[in-house]
C-alpha positions, 0 to 999 in steps of 0.5 A: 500500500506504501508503494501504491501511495508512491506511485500515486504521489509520483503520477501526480507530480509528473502531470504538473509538467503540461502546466509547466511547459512555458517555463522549461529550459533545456539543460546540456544532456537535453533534459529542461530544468523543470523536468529535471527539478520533478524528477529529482523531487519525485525520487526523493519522495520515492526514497522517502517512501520505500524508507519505511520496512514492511513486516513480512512475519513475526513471532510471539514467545512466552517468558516466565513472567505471564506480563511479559512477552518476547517478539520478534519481527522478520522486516524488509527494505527495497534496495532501490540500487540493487533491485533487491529486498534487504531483510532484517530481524528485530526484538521486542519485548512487550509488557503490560500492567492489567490496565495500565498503557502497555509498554514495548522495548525494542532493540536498539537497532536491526540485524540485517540477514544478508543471503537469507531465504527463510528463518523458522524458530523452534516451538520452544522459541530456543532454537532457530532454523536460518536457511541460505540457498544456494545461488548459481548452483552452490549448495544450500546451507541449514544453521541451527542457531541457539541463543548464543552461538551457531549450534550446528551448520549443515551443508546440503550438496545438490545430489540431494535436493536444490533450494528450498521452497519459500513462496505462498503455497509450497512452502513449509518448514516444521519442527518436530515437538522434540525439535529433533528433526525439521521437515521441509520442502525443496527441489528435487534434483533434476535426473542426470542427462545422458551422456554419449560419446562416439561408441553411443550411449554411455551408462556410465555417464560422463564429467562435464570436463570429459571432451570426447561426449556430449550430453541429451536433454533427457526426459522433459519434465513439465514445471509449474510456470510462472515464478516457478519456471525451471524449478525442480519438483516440489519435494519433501525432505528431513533433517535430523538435527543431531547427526546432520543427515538429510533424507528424502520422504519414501513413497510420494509418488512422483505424479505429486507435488508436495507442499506445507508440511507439518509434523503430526503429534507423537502416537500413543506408543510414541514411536510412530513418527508421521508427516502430514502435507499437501499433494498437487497432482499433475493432472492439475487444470480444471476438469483434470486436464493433463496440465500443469496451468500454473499455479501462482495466485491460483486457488483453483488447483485440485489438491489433498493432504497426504499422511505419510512415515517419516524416513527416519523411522523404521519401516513397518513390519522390518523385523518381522521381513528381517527373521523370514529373510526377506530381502526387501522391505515395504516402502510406506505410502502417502495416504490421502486423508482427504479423498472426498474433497477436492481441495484440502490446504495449511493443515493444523494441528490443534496444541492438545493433538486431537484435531487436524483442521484445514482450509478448503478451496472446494468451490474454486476448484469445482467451479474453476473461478479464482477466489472464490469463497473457501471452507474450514473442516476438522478431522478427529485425529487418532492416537495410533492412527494407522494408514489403513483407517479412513477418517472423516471429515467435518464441515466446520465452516462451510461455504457461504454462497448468499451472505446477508448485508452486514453479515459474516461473507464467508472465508477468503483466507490466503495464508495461515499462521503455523500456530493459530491457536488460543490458549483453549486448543479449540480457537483458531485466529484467521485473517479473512477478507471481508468486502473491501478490508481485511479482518481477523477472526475467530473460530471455535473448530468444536461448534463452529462460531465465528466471530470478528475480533478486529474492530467493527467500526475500523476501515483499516485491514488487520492482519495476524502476525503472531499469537501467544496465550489469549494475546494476539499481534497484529498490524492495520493499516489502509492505502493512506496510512503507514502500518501500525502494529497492534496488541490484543488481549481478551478483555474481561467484558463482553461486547453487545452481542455477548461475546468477549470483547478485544482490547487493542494497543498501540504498539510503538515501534521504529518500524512504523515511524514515517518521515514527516514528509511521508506523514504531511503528504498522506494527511492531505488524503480521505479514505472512505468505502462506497457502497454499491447496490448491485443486483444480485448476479447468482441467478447468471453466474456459476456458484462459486464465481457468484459468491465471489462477486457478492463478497468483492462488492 
């Protein structure tokens, strides 16, 4: 929204050069004066602008003290010269006193995280995992860092897999409960090509310094276009921690695009060790059309979640297959858990174990429209879940085709926090779309209530950043103000409906403290949002791209 309001500012100024035109004196390199003067005041503004960091993430951890809080924010910065994004970490702590203002105390200054892709603290917010990938065929590199040094640094060669994935839908990092292993998504290495020499094939292959062959091109692999061009397969990996090994999850079919894993909680024996994440198939498009479309900003692929056993664990039945001298040993297998529903994405499990919920894009997939409103469902997890047991899935939130003036428009939801969860394991927080403006929302899984928790009245976005206990951190902002990061907690009354109320502060910080130029420039600007009476367009259009209209309007 910043750049937005710097493109705005710049479009105006530019159209002050007509008006200027009797007055321009050409200058030496064939630029006039007043041309020049514009151009110098509009990068200036620009830079101005592009001053003020954007938060990409943050994370909440708990003290000893119930009043106090440890935050840290993942924030980046143009570099307008390089063309590139700097990123930084910055800490906090956050107190409050009952009712008294809260109080926040930064760090006195950034660290900057130079070659940085991902950083993903450990449950227990001891341990953090910082990820470089590898530029220009390097190799990418894991650090374990703990409070006080680098506890472990683990250099993954390229026969194993590639970089990892950080975009919006194949991206996912997870810790295990004893933060002993952390599964994640990267490249698969492509195949090696084949090699020939003048006797014809060869099947020992060849270096690429050996000048007496030449390689094929080998098998052509489809990719998922877009920003994803020329990217190996999204796969599913694991690192053990202690011995640094890295090994690539067995029985994900190659047809299969992996994304968004997390770790499901220990069995009831304690031995089971499972992974749970989410399968693009290839026969992706709409209808089952034997393409890849793409993928990016597109909420309409067909999609399920897969459980499948960790490849560090021992595969089931091994001693059994070792004392009849059996030679090979069963493979596990990805089970689809969602076989029912077309689309099933960010699968959480609840803090206690017993509940797997995730978000569904149904309608989009079965309608083909992009967007369209999407729906929340559970799955009563087992104890000692075996692969061969079929679970069921609940509708907790489902899919609103007609909403009421005023009234919840359903979920438009584009991301998930990897812990949404309250302190009562059955509240999840989501940030949705609602009309013009984002809100925050929660959601009791058990009954399936919603309930607005950002300001009724607000004309501001809210979006979550982090939770902790009852305690949620968020951001607002709207396209004529900077962001400004907000602090929730319950409050002890209840608002007129009968349902708790929020309270939120403002919290001070460096990161939203916009120059005065920056401040003078937006407070000459109104913001207010239109209402537009339309006829109702469900009677034309399909399901999901009317509740699509009706929720943009």
């Amino acid at each position: 929204q910043i750049f937005r309001l710097a493109q705005y500012t710049v479009s105006l100024l530019s159209d002050m050069q007509d008006s200027q035109s009797a007055f321009k004196k050409e200058d030496p390199l064939g630029m006039d004066a007043m041309s020049s003067e514009e151009y110098a005041s509009q990068s200036k503004l620009l830079q101005e602008f592009t001053n003020v960091p954007s938060i990409e993430s943050a994370w909440l951890f708990k003290t000893n003290n119930e009043d106090r809080s440890r935050a840290m924010f993942s924030i980046s910065q143009p570099d307008l010269l390089a063309n590139k994004k700097r990123k930084y970490i910055l800490h906090s702590h956050i107190v409050t006193h009952g009712t008294m203002p809260l109080e926040c105390h930064w760090s006195p200054f950034p660290i900057e995280m130079t070659g940085v892709s991902a950083v993903v603290p450990s449950p227990s917010g001891s341990k953090l995992l910082v990820v470089r990938n590898g530029e220009k065929g390097s190799r990418t590199t894991l650090q374990i860092v703990n409070q006080s040094h680098v506890e472990k640094e683990i250099h993954v060669d390229q026969s194993i897999h590639g970089p990892l994935y950080t975009d919006e839908w194949f991206h996912g990092i997870s810790w295990n409960h004893e933060e002993t292993f952390i599964a994640y998504i990267a490249e698969q290495t492509p195949r090696p090509k084949p090699a020939f020499d003048d006797a014809g094939y060869r099947k020992g292959g060849s270096s690429e310094e050996d000048c007496n062959s030449w390689r094929g091109q080998g098998d052509w692999e489809e990719d998922w276009g877009e920003t994803y061009s020329r990217k190996g397969r999204p796969s599913l990996f694991v690192l053990d921690i202690a011995s640094g090994e890295v090994r690539a999850a067995r029985g994900v079919p190659k047809s299969i695009s992996a994304g968004q894993v997390v770790w499901a909680p220990p069995s009831s024996s304690g031995h089971q060790k499972l992974l749970v994440f989410v399968g693009w198939l290839e026969h992706n498009g709409f209808q089952s059309t034997a393409r890849k479309l793409g993928i990016k900003y597109c909420s309409n692929r067909p999609c399920s979640l897969y459980a499948i056993h960790s490849p560090f664990e021992e595969e089931p039945n091994a001693d059994n297959a070792s004392d009849s001298g059996s030679e090979s040993v069963p493979a596990s297998v990805a089970t689809n858990l969602t076989p029912s529903i077309s689309s099933a994405l960010f699968p959480r499990f609840s803090k206690d174990g017993k509940l797997l919920v995730f978000l569904s894009s149904k309608c989009a997939v079965d309608s083909g429209a992009h967007n369209a409103t999407d729906s929340l469902h559970r799955i009563n997890w087992p104890s000692d879940w075996k692969a061969d047991e079929q679970l069921s899935v609940t509708d907790v939130v489902p899919v609103v085709m007609c909403p009421q003036d005023g009234c919840f428009p359903g979920l438009y939801c584009s991301a998930m926090l990897s812990d949404p969860w309250l302190s009562d394991h059955c509240t999840m927080v989501l940030t949705s779309a609602w009309r013009s403006t984002e809100v925050m929302l929660s959601i009791d899984v058990l009954s399936g209530e919603v309930t607005r928790i950002s300001p009724q009245d607000s004309d501001y976005s809210w979006s979550t950043l982090a939770i902790s206990g009852n305690n949620v951190l968020s951001v607002s902002s709207s396209p004529i103000d900077p962001p400004q990061i907000r602090y929730g907690r319950r409050a002890s009354t209840e608002d007129h409906d009968g349902r708790c109320a929020w309270v939120w502060d403002e919290v001070t910080s460096p990161l939203t403290a916009a120059s005065n130029k920056v401040k003078a420039l937006l407070s000459h600007h109104k913001l207010s949002i239109l209402r537009i009476p339309v006829p109702d367009p469900s009677d034309e259009l399909s399901d999901g791209t009317a509740s699509s209209c009706k929720q943009m309007l």
